[in-house]
Backbone as ProteinMPNN parsed JSONL, in Angstrom:
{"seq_chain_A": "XXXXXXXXXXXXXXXXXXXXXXXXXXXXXXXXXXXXXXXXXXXXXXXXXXXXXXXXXXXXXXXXXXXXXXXXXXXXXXXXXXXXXXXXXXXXXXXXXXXXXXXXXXXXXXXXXXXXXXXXXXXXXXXXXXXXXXXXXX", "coords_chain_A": {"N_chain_A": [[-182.871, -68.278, -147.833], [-185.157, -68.435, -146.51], [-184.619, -71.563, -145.738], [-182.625, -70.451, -143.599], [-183.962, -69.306, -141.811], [-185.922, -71.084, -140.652], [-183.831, -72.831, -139.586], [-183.275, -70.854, -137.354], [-185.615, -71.106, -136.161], [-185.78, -73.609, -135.297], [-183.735, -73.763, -133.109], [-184.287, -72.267, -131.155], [-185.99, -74.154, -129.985], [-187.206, -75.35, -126.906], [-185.916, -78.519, -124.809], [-188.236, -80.813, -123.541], [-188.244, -81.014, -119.947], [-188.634, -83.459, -117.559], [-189.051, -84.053, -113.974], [-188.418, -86.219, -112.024], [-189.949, -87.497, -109.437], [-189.116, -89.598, -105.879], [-191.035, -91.389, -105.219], [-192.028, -92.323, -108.099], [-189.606, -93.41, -109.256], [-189.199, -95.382, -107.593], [-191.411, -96.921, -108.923], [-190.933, -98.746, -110.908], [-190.141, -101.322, -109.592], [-191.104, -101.427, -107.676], [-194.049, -102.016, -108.897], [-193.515, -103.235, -111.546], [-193.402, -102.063, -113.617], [-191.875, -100.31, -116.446], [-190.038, -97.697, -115.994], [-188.922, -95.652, -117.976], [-189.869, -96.527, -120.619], [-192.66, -95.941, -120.444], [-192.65, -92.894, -120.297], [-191.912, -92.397, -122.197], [-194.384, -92.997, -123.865], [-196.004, -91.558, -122.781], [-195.309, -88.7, -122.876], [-194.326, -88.668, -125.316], [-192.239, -87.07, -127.233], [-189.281, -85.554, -127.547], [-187.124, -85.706, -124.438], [-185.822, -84.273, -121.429], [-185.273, -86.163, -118.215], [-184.831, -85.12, -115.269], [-184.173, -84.184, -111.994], [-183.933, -82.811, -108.239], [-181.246, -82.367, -106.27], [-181.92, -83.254, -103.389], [-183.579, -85.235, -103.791], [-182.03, -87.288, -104.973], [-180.401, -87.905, -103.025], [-182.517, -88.325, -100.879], [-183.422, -91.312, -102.184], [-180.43, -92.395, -102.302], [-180.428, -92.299, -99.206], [-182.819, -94.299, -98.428], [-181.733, -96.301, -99.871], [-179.084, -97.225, -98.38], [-180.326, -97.269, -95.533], [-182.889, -98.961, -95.874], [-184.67, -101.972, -96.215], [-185.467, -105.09, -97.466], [-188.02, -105.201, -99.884], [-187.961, -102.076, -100.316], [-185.213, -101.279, -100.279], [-184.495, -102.85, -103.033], [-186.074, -101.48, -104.348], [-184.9, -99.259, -103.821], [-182.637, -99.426, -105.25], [-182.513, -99.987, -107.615], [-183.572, -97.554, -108.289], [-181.694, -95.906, -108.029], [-180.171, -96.434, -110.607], [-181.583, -95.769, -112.338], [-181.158, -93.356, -112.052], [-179.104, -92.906, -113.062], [-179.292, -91.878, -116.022], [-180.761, -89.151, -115.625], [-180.745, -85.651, -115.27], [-179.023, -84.184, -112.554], [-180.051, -81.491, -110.538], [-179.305, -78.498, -108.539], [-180.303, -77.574, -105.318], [-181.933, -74.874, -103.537], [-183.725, -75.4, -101.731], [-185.358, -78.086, -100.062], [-186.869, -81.798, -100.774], [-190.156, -81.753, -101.327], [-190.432, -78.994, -101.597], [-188.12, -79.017, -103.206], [-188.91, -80.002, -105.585], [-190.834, -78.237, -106.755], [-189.536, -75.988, -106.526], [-188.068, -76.648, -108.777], [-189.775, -77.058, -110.747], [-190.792, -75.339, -111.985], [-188.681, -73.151, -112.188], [-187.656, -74.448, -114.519], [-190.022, -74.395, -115.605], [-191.092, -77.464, -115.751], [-192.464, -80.706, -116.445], [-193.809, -82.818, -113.989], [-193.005, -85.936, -112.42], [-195.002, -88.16, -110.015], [-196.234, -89.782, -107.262], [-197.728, -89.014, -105.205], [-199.566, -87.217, -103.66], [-200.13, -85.152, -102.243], [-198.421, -83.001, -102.736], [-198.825, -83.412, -105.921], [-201.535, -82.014, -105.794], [-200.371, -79.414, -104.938], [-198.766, -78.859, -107.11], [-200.781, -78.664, -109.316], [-202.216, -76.868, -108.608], [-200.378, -75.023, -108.938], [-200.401, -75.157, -112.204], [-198.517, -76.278, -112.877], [-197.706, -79.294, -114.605], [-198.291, -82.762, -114.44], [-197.309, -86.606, -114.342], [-199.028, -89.29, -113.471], [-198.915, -92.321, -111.781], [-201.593, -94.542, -112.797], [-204.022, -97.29, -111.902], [-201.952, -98.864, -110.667], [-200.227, -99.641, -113.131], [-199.984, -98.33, -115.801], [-198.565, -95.388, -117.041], [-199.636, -91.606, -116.865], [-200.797, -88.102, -118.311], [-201.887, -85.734, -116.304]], "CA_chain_A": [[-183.398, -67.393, -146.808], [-186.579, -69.665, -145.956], [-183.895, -72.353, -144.406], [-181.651, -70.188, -142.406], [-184.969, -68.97, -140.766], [-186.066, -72.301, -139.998], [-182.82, -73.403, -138.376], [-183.45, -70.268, -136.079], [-186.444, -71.599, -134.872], [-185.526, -75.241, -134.444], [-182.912, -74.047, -131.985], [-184.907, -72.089, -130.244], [-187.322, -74.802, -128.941], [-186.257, -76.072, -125.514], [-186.348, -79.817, -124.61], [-189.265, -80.31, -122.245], [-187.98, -81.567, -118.653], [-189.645, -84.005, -116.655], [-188.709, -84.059, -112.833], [-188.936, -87.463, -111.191], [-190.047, -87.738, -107.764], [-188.518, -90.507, -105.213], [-192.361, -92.723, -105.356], [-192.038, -92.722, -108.71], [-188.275, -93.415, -109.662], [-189.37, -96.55, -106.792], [-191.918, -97.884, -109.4], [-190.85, -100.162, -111.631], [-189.672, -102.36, -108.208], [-193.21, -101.783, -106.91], [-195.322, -102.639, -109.612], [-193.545, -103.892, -112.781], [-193.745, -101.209, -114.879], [-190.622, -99.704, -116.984], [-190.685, -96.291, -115.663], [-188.612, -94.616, -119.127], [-190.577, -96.605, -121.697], [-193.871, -95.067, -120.063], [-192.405, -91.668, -120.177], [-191.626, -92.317, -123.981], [-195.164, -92.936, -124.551], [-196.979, -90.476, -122.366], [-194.784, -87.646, -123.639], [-194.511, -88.607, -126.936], [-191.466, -86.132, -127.964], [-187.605, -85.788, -126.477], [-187.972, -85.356, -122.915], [-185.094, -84.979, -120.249], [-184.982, -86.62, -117.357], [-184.412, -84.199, -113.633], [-184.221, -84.273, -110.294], [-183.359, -82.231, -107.651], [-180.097, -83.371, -105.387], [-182.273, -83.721, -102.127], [-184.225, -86.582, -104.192], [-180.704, -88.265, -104.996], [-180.025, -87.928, -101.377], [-183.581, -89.56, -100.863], [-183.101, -92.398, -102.506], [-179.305, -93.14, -101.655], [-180.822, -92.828, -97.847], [-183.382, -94.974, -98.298], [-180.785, -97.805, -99.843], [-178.05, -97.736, -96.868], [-181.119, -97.869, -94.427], [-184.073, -99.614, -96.016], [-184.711, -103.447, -96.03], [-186.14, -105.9, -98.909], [-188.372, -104.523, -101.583], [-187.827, -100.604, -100.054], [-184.148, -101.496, -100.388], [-184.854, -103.009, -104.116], [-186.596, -100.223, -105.24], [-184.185, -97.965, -103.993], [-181.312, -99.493, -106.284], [-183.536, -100.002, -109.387], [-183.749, -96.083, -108.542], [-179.931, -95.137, -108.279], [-179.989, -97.07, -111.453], [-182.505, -95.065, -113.558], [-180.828, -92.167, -111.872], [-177.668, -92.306, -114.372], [-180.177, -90.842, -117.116], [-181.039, -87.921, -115.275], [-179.288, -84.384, -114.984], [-179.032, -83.942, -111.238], [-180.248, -80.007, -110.076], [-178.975, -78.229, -107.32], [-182.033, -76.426, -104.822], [-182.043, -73.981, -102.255], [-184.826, -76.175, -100.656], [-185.854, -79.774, -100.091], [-188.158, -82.729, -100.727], [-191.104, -81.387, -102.343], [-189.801, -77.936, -101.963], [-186.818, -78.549, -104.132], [-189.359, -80.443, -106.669], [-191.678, -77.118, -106.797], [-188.765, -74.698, -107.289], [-186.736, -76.63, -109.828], [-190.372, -77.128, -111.905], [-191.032, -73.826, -111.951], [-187.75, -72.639, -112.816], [-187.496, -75.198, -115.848], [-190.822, -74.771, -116.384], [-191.166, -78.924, -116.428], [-193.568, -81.46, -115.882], [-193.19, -83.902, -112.617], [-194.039, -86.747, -112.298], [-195.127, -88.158, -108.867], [-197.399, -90.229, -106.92], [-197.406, -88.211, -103.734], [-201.073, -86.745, -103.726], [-200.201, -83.55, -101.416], [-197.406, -83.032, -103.927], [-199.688, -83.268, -106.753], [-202.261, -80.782, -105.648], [-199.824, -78.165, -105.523], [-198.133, -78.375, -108.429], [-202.138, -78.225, -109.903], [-202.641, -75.343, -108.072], [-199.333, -73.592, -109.597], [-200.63, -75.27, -112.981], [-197.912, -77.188, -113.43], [-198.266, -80.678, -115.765], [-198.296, -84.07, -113.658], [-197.484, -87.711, -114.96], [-199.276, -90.21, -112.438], [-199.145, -93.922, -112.151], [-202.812, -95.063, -112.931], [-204.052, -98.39, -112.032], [-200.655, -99.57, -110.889], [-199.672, -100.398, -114.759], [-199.007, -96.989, -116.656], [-198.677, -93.602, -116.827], [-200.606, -90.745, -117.736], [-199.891, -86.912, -117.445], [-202.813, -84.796, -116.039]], "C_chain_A": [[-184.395, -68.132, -145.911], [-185.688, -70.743, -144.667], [-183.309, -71.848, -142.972], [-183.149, -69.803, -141.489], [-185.933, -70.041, -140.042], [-185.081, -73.212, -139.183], [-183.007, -72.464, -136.964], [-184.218, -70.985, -135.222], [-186.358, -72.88, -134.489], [-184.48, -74.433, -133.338], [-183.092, -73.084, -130.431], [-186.209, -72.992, -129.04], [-186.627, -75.569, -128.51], [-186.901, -77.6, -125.668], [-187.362, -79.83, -123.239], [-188.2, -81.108, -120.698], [-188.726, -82.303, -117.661], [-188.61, -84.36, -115.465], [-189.067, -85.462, -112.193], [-188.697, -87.664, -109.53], [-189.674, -89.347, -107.289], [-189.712, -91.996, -105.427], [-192.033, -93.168, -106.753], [-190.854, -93.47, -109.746], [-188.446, -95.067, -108.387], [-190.387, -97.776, -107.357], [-191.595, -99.102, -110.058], [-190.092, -101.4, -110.338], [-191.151, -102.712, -107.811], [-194.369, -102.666, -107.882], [-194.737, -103.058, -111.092], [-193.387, -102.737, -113.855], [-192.309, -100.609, -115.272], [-190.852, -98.174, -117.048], [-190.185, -95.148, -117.634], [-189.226, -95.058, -120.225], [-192.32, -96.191, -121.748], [-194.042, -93.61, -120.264], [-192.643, -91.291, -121.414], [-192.975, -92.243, -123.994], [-196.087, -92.111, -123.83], [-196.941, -89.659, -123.213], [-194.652, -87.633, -125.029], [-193.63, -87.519, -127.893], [-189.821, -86.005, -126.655], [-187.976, -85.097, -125.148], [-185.794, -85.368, -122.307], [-185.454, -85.118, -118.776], [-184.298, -86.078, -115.858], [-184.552, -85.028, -112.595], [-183.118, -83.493, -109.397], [-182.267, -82.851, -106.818], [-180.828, -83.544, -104.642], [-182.883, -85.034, -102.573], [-183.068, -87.479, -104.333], [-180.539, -88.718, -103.504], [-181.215, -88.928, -100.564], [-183.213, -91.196, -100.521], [-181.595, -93.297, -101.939], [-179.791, -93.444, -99.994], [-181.651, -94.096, -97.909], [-182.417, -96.654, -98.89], [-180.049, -98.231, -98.963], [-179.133, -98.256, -95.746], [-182.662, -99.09, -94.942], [-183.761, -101.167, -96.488], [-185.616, -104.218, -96.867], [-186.273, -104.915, -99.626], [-188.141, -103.074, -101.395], [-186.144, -100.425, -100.841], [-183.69, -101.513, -102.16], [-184.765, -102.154, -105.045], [-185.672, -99.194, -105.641], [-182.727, -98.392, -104.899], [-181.582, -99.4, -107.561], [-182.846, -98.465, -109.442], [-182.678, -95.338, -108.904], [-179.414, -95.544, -109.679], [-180.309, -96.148, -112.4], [-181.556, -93.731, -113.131], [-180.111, -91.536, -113.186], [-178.124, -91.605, -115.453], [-180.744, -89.886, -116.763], [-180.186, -87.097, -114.335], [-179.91, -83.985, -113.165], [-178.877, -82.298, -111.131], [-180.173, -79.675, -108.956], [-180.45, -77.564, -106.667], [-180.992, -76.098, -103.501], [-182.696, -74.922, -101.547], [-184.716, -77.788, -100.733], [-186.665, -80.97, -100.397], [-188.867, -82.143, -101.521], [-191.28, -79.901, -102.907], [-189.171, -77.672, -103.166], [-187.882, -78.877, -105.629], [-189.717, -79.287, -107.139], [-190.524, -75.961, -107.243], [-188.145, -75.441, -108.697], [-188.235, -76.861, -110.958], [-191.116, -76.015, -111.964], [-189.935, -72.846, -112.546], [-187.365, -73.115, -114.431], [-188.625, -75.262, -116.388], [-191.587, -76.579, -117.046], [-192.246, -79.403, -115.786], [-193.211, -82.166, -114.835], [-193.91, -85.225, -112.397], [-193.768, -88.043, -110.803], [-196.29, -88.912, -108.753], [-198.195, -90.0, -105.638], [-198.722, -86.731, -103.733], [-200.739, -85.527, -103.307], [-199.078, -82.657, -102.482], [-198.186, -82.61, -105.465], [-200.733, -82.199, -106.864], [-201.51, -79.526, -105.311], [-199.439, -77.893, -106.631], [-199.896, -78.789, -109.724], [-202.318, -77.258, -109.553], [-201.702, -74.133, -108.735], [-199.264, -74.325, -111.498], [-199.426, -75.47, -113.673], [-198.02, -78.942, -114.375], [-197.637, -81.964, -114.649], [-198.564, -84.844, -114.36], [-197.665, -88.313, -113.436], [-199.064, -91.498, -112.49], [-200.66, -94.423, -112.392], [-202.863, -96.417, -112.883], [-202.718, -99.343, -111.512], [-199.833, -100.367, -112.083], [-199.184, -99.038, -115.523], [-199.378, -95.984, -116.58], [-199.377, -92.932, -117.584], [-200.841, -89.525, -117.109], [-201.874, -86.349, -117.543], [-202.85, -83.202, -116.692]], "O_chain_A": [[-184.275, -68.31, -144.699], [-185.845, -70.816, -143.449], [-183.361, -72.335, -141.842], [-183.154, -70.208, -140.326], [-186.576, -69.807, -139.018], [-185.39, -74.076, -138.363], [-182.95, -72.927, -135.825], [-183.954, -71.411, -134.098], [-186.824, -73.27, -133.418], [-184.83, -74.948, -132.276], [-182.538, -73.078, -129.332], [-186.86, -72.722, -128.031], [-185.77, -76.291, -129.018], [-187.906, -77.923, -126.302], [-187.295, -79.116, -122.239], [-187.328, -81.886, -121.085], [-189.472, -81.669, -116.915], [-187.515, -84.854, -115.735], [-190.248, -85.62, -111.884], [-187.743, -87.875, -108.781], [-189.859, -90.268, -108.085], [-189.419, -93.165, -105.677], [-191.728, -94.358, -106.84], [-191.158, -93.995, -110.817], [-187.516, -95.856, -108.552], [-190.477, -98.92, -106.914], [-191.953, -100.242, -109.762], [-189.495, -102.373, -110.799], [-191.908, -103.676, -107.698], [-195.171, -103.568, -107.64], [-195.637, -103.233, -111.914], [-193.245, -103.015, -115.046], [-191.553, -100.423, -114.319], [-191.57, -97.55, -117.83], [-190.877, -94.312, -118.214], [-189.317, -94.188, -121.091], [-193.036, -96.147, -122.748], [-195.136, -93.061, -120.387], [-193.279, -90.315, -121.813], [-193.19, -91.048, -124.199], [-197.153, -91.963, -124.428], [-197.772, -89.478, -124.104], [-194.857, -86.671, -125.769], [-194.04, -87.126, -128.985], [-189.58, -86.291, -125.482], [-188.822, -84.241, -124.888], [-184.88, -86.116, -122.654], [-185.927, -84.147, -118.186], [-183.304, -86.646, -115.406], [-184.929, -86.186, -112.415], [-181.905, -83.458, -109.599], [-182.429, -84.061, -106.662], [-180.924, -84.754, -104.846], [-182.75, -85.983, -101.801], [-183.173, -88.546, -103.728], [-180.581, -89.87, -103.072], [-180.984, -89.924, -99.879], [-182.939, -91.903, -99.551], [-181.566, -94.396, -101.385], [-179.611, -94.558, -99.501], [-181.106, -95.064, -97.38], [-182.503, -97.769, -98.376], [-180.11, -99.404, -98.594], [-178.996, -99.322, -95.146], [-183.212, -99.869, -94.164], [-182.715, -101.475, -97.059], [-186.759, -103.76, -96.869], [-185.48, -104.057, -100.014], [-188.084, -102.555, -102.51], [-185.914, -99.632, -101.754], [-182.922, -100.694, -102.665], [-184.029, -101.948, -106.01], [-185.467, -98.56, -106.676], [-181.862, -97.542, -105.114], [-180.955, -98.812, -108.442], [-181.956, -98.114, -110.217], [-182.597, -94.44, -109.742], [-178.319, -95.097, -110.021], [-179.491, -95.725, -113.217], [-181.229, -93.044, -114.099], [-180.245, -90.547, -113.906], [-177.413, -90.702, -115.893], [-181.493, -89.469, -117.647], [-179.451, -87.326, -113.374], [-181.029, -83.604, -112.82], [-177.842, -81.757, -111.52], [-180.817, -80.307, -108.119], [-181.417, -77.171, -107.319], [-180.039, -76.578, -102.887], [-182.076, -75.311, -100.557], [-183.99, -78.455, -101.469], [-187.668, -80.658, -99.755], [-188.341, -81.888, -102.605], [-191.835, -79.513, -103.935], [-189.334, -76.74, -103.954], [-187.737, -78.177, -106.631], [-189.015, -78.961, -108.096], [-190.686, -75.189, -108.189], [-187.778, -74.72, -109.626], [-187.888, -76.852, -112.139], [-192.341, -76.131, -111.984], [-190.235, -71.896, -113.27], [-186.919, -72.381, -115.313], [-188.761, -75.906, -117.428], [-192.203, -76.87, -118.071], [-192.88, -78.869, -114.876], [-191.988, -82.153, -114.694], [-195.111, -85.446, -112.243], [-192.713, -88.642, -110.593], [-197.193, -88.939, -109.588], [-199.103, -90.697, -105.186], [-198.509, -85.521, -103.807], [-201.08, -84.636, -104.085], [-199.359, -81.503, -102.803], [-198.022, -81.503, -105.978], [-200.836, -81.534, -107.894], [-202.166, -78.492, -105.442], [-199.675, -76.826, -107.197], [-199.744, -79.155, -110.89], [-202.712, -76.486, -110.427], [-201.959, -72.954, -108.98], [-198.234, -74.083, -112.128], [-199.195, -75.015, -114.794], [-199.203, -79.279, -114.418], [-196.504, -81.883, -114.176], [-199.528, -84.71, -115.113], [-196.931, -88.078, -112.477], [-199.027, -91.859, -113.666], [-200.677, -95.157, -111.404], [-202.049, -97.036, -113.568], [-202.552, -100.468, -111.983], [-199.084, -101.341, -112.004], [-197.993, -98.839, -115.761], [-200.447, -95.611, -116.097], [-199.778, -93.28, -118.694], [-201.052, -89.424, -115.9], [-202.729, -86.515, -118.412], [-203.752, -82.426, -116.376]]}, "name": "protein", "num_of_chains": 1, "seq": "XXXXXXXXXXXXXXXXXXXXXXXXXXXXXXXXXXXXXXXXXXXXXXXXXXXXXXXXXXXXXXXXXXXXXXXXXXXXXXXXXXXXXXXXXXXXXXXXXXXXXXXXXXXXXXXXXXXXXXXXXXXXXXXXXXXXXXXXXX"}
C-alpha cells in the first residue's frame, strides 16, 4: 500500500523547464563557458531545456546574416539547440519568452537586463551569467 502511494507521487512531480534566451544560448562562443554543464550545476536536479520558435528563428537569422564571432556564436547556438523542445507562441522575442514561462511555469535564463526585470516583477526564477565565467539563478 505504502509503495503504490509513493509511485503516485513520483509521477506527479513535473520536470522543471528552463527557457533559454538567444544572449545566452550565444555564450559559450562569447566567453568560454559550457552553457549545459552550468545549468547542471546551478539547477542541481533534471531540468529541460525550452525555447520559444521566435528564438530559433533568432538565432537561425542571426547565422545567414551575421559575420565572425556573431556568426560563431550563432552556430554553437543551433547546436545546443538539438537538446531543447522547441514551443510554439502567440507572441515574439521577449514576449514569447514571458508567455511560454508563465505557462510552464519555468525558469529563464537570460542576460538581457530589461528582460530580466520583468520576469522579477512577474516573480519568475532567472539564471544569469555572472562575471563572464558561470551561472547563477536569482
Amino acid at each position: 500500500m505504502e509503495i503504490d502511494r509513493c509511485r503516485r507521487i513520483k509521477r506527479t512531480i513535473k520536470q522543471m523547464k528552463v527557457i533559454l534566451d538567444t544572449n545566452m544560448l550565444m555564450t559559450p562562443e562569447q566567453f568560454g563557458i559550457n552553457l549545459f554543464s552550468e545549468l547542471d550545476r546551478v539547477i542541481n536536479k533534471k531540468y529541460q531545456p525550452i525555447l520559444p520558435k521566435s528564438i530559433l528563428n533568432e538565432i537561425q537569422n542571426i547565422y545567414e546574416n551575421g559575420k565572425g564571432e556573431n556568426k560563431r556564436a550563432a552556430s554553437i547556438a543551433l547546436d545546443l539547440i538539438n537538446d531543447c523542445e522547441i514551443i510554439e507562441t502567440e507572441e515574439e522575442g521577449d514576449d514569447a519568452i514571458m508567455e511560454v514561462a508563465k505557462k510552464y511555469e519555468s525558469a529563464v535564463a537570460s542576460n538581457d537586463s530589461e528582460l530580466i526585470k520583468r520576469l522579477k516583477n512577474n516573480n519568475i526564477p532567472v539564471i544569469i551569467l555572472r562575471q563572464q565565467s558561470h551561472l547563477e539563478m536569482n
